[in-house]
C-alpha positions in Angstrom: -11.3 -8.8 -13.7 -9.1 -7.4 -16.7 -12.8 -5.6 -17.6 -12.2 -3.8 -14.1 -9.2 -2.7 -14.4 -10.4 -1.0 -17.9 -12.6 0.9 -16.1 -10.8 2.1 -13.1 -7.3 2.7 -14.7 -8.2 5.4 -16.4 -9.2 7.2 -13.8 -6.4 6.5 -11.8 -3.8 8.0 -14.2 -6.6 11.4 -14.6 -6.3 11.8 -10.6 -2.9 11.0 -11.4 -2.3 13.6 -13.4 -4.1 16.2 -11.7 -2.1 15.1 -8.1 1.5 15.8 -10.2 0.3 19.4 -11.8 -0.4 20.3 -8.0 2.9 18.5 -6.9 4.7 20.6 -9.3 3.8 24.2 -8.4 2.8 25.9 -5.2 -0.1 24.6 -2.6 -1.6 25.1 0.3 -1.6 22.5 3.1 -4.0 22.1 6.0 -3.6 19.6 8.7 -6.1 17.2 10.2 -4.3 16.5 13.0 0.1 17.0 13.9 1.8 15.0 11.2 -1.4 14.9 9.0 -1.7 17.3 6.7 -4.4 17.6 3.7 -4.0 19.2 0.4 -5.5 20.0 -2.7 -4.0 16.8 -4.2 -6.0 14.7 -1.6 -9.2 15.8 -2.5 -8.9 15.8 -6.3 -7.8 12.7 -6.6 -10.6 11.5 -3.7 -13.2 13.3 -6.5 -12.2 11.6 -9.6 -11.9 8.1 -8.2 -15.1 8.6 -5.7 -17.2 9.4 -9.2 -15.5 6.6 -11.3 -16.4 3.9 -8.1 -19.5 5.1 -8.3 -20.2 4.8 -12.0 -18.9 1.3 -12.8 -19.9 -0.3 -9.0 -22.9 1.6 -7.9 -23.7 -1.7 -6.0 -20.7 -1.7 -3.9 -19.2 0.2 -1.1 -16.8 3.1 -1.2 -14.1 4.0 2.1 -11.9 6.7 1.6 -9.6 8.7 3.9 -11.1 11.7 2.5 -14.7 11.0 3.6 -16.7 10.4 6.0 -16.0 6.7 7.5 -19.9 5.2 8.0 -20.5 2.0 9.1 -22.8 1.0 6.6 -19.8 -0.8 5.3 -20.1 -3.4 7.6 -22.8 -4.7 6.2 -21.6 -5.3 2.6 -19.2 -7.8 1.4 -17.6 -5.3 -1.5 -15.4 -2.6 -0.2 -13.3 -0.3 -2.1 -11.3 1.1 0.0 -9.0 4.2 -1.3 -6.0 6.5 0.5 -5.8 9.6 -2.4 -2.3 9.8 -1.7 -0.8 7.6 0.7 2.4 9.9 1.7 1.0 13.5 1.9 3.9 14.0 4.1 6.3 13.1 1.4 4.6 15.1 -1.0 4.3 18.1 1.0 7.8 18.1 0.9 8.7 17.5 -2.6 10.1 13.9 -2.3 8.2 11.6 -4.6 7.8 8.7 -2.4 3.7 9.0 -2.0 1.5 7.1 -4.4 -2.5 6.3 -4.8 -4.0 3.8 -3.9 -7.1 1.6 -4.4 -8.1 -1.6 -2.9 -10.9 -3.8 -3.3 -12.3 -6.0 -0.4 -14.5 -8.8 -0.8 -16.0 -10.9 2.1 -13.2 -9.1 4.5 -10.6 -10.5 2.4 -7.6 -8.5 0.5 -8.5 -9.3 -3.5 -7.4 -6.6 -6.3 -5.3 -3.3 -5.8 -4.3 -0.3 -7.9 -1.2 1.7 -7.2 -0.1 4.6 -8.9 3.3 7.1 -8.4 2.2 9.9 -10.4 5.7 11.4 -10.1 7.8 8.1 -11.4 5.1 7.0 -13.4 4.8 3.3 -12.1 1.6 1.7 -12.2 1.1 -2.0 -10.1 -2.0 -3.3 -10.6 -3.3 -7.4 -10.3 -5.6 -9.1 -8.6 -5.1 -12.6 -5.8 -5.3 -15.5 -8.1 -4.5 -13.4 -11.8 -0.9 -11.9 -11.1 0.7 -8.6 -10.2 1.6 -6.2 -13.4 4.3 -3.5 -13.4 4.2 -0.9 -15.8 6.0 2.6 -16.4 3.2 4.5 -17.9 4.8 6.5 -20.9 1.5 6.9 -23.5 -1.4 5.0 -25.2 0.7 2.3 -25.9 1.2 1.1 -22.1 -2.2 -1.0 -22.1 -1.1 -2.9 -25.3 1.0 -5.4 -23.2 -0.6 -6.3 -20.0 1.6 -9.2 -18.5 0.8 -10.5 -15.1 3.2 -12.1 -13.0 4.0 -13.6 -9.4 7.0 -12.1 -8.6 7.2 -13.6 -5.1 7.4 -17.3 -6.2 11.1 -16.8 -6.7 14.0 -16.6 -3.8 14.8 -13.9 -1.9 18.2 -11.7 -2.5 20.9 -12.4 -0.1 20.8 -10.4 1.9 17.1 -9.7 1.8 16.3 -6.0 0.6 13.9 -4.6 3.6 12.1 -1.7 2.9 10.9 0.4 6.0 9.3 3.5 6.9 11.6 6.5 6.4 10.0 7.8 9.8 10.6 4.5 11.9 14.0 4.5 10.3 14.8 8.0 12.0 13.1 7.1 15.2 15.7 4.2 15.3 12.9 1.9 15.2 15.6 -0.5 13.2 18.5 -0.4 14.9 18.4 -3.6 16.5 21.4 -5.6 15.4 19.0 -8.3 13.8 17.9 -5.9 11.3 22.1 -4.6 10.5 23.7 -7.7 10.8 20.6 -9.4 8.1 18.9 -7.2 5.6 20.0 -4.3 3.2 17.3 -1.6 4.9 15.6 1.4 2.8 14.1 3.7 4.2 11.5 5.0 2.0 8.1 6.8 2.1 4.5 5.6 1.7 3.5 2.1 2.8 1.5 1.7 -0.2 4.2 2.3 -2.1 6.6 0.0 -1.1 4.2 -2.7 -1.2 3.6 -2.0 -4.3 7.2 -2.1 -5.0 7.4 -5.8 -3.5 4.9 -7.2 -4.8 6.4 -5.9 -8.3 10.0 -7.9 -7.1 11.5 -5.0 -6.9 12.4 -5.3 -2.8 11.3 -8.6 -0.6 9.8 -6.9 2.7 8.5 -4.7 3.9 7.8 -4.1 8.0 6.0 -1.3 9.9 5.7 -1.8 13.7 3.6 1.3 13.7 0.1 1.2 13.4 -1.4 1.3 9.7 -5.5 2.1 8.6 -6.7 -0.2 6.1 -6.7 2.1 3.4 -2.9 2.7 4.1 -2.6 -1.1 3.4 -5.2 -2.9 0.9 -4.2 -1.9 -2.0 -0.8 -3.3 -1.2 -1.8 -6.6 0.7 -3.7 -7.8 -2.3 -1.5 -6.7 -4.6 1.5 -9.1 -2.2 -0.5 -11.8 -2.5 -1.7 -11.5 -5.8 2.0 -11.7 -6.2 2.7 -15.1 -4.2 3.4 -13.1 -1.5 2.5 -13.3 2.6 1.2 -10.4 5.0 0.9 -10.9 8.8 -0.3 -8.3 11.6 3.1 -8.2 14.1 2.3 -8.9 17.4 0.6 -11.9 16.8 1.9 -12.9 13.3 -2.0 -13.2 12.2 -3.3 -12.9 8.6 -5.0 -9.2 8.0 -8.2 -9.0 7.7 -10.3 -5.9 6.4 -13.6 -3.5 6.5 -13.6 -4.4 10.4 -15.4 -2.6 12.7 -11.5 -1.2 14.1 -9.7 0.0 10.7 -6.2 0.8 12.1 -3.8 -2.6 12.2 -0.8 -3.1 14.4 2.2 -3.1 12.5 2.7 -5.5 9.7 5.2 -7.7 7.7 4.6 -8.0 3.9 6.3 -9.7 1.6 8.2 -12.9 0.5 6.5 -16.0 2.1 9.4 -17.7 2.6 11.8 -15.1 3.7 8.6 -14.2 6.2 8.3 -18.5 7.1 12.4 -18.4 8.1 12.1 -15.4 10.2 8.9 -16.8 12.0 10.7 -19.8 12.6 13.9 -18.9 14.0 12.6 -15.3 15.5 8.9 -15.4 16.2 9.4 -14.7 19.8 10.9 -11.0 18.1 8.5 -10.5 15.7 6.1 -10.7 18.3 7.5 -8.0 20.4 7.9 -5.5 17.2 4.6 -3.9 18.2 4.7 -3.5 21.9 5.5 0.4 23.3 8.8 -1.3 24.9 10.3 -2.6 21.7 13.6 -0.6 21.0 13.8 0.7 24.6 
């Protein structure tokens, strides 16, 4: 698989670079929907990587948030599935907390993902079964030394460093005592992103109890377990699978399996409850 990260990576640091010369000046912004806006940035990067997949795996098939979702893809055991920038709220306003992502599905299953913060420059890439690789992309030289590593094999910090949607985090979401009185919580931007992050060791878990799409999440669920890591759907603490005919998951937990295997054990009945519209109340 190291051939296919040759031929991807470049790409991802062109779209990359083309999403932080946008970042850094003025833009316009359009919205989708409330809370979903759309720039420039989006489509670029959608362009470069939409022409790259389709160069190097003409045979495979290509889901982004930027196209048209057809169900073709149901039919094919090879999905790459790609968010341009996962956090176009973040970078809409300035805070560099957003990152692209690309994830590759094969037989439903989360196998090899590519995430890029163009602002910080950090690039986690690896694949389930090779290893998870961190790098701060300064020049040519980056690519000399490719190490890959399973960073969730080792134990957990004490207290556990939980990562959590900046959004959730202002809708109080985390405010239960369980979550105060056991984990250091950061709130931070992009579920891509801090996926990335943990499976790079940097944090060990992450949780959403909001609803994700698949290409919020691929990337990053291979990338945890390509790392020795876990991910579960909350609710009913189920392994995720992907290019299903629904594409939005209930919340999830990600990260170190067994910081996730002591909180199923003594808390499942919680967990459980994360996702249901009376959680919090």
């Amino acid at each position: 698989m190291l051939q296919t990260f040759q031929k991807l990576l470049p790409s991802i640091l062109e779209a990359g670079e083309a999403v932080s010369n946008i970042y850094s000046k003025p833009f316009d912004i359009k919205w989708k929907s409330k809370n979903d806006p759309l720039t420039e940035a989006d489509l670029i990067a959608h362009k470069i990587i939409d022409e790259s997949i389709k160069k190097y795996f003409p045979n495979d098939f290509f889901v982004s948030e930027e196209a048209k979702i057809d169900n073709k893809r149901l039919d094919f055991e090879r999905i790459w599935i790609l968010d341009p920038i996962d956090g176009t709220r973040e970078f809409v306003n300035k805070n560099p907390e957003f990152a692209i992502s690309l994830g590759l599905s094969i037989k439903n299953k989360a196998n090899l993902g590519i995430i890029y913060n163009p602002i910080t420059k950090e690039l986690i890439y690896g694949e389930v079964g090779l290893g998870v690789c961190y790098q701060i992309v300064s020049d040519k030289e980056t690519f000399q030394k490719i190490n890959f590593s399973k960073f969730l094999t080792s134990d957990y910090s004490n207290p556990p460093k939980l990562l959590v949607s900046r959004t959730e985090f202002s809708k109080k979401e985390f405010d239960h005592p369980y979550w105060k009185d056991n984990f250091s919580i950061t709130p931070m931007g992009s579920i891509a992103y801090k996926l990335g992050l943990i499976a790079a060791g940097k944090y060990d878990l992450a949780v959403s109890v909001k609803p994700k799409n698949e290409w919020d999440i691929l990337a990053g669920v291979a990338l945890i377990e390509a790392s020795g890591g876990k991910n579960l759907i909350l609710g009913d603490l189920s392994e995720i699978s992907f290019n299903e005919e629904n594409l939005t998951k209930e919340g999830i937990i990600s990260g170190n399996p067994n910081l996730i295997e002591k909180m199923i054990q003594e808390n499942s009945d919680f967990l459980k409850s994360l996702t249901s519209p009376h959680y919090n109340e």
